[in-house]
C-alpha positions in Angstrom: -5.1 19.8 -3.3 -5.0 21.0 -7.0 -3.2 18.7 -7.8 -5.4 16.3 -6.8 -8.5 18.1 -8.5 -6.2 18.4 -11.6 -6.0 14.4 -11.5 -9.3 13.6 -11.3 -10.3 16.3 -13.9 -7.9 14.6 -16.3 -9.3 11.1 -14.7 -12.9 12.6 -16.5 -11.4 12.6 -19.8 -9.2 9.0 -20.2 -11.5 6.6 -21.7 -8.5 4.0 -21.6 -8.1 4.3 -18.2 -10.7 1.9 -16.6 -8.8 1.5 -12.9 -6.9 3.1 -10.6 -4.7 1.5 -8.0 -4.0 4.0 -4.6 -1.4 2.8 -2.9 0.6 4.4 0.0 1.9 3.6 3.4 -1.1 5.4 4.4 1.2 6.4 8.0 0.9 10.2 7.8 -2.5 10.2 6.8 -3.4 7.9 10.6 -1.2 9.3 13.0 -1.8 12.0 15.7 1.9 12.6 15.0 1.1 14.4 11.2 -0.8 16.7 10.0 -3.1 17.2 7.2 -4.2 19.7 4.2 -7.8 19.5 4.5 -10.1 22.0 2.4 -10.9 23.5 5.8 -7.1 24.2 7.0 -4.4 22.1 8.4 -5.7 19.3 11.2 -4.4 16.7 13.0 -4.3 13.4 10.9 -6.4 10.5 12.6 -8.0 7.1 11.5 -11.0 8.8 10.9 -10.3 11.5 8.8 -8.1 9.7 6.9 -11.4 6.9 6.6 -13.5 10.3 5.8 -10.9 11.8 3.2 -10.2 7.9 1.4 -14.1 7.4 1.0 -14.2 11.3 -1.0 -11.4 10.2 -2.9 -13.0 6.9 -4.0 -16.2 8.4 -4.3 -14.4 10.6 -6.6 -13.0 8.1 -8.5 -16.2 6.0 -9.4 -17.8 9.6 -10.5 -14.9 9.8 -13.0 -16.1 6.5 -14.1 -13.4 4.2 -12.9 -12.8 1.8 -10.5 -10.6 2.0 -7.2 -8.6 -0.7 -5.9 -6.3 0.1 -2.6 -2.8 -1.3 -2.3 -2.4 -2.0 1.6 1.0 -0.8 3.1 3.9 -3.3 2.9 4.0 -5.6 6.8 6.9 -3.6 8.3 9.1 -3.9 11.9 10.6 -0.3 11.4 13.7 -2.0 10.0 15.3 -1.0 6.9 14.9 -4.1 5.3 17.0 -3.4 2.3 20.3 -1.9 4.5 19.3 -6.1 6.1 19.8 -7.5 3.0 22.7 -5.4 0.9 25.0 -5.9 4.3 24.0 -10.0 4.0 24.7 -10.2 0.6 28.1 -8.0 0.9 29.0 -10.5 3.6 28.0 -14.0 2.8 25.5 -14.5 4.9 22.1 -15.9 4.6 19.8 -13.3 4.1 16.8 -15.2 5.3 18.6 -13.3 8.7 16.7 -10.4 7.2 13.0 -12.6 7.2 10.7 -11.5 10.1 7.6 -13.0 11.6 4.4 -11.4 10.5 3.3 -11.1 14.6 6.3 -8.9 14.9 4.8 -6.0 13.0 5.5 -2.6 14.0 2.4 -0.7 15.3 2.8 1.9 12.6 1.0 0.3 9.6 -1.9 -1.2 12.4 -4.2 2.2 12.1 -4.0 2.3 8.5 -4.6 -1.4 8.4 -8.1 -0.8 10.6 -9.5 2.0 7.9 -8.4 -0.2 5.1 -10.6 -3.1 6.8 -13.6 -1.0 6.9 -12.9 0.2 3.0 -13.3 -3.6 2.4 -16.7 -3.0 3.0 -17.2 -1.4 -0.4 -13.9 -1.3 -2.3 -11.3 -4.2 -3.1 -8.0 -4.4 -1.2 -5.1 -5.9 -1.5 -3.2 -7.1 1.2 0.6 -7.2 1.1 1.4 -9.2 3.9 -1.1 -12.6 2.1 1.6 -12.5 -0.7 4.7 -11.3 1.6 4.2 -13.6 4.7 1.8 -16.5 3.4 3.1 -18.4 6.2 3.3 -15.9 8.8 7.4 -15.4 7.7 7.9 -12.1 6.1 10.1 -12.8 3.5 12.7 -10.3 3.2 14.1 -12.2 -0.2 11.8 -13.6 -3.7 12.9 -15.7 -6.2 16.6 -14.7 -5.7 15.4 -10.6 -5.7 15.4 -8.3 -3.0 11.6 -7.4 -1.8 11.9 -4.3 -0.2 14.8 -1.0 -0.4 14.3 0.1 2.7 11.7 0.2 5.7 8.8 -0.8 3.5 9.2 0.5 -0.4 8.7 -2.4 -3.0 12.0 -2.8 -5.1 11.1 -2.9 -8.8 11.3 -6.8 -9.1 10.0 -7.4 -5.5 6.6 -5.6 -6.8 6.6 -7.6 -10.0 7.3 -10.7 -8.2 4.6 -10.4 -5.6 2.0 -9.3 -8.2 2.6 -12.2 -10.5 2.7 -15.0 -7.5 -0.8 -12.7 -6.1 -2.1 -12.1 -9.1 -2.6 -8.4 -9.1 -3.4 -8.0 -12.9 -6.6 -10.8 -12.5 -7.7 -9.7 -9.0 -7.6 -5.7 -10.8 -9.4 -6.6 -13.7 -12.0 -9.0 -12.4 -13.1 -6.2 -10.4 -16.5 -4.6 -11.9 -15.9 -1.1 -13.5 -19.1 0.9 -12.6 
């Protein structure tokens, strides 16, 4: 937690810095399974705290004179994705074997997905899966470059990819700084 005050101090004092992008699975900070470091104590993490905790932190954020934009988690199956793809490759095959349908989604990124629907309300958010599975096919593979590492990390060129075909640098700076 003072880290996070120590952020958002410094947040105060960078005139350059007009936007800032939160992005995170968002898992522990949804399931009954976690806990969380509140400034009351240690509680069970749930949809709504995390909704309640998300709308202090923006709040935050626009107080420091910036503007938020949330990075939804990547569309994940609980695979590792990247062990799919490095064992295709080593072995010939076609790593479209890796590819998964968007409806086959695990249910862990589904609570966080719900309190980043209501955040849509007042903040922008980007949603992963539009550029990943445009057609409802999560592609595993981009323009000849893995996508993901692992379970749901953005490789370096998978993120650069996706942003350029989404357009993350226009959709972040066409969004008002107030």
């Amino acid at each position: 937690m003072a880290f996070n005050a120590k952020v958002l101090d410094d947040l105060r004092h960078q005139d350059s810095v007009k936007y800032v992008v939160l992005a995170s699975p968002f898992r522990a900070h949804v399931s009954k399974d976690w806990q969380v470091q509140t400034p009351d104590g240690i509680v069970p993490a749930s949809p709504g705290l995390a909704l309640d905790m998300m709308r202090r932190t923006l709040a935050a954020v626009e107080e420091a004179g910036k503007q938020a934009v949330i990075v939804s988690p990547t569309p994940q199956t609980g695979d590792n994705i990247g062990r799919c793809l490095t064992r295709s490759t080593r072995l010939g095959q076609d790593p479209s074997g890796c590819d998964f349908a968007l409806s086959d989604v695990a249910e862990i990124p589904r609570p966080a997905d719900g309190v980043l629907q209501e955040l849509t309300k007042n903040y922008p958010v980007i949603w992963l899966k539009d550029g990943m599975c445009p057609d409802g096919i999560c592609r595993a593979m981009a323009d000849g470059h893995f996508v993901c590492f692992d379970h749901g990390h953005l490789t370096r060129e998978g993120s650069r990819d996706l942003g350029r075909r989404m357009g993350w640098g226009t959709m972040i700076q066409s969004t008002p700084v107030t």
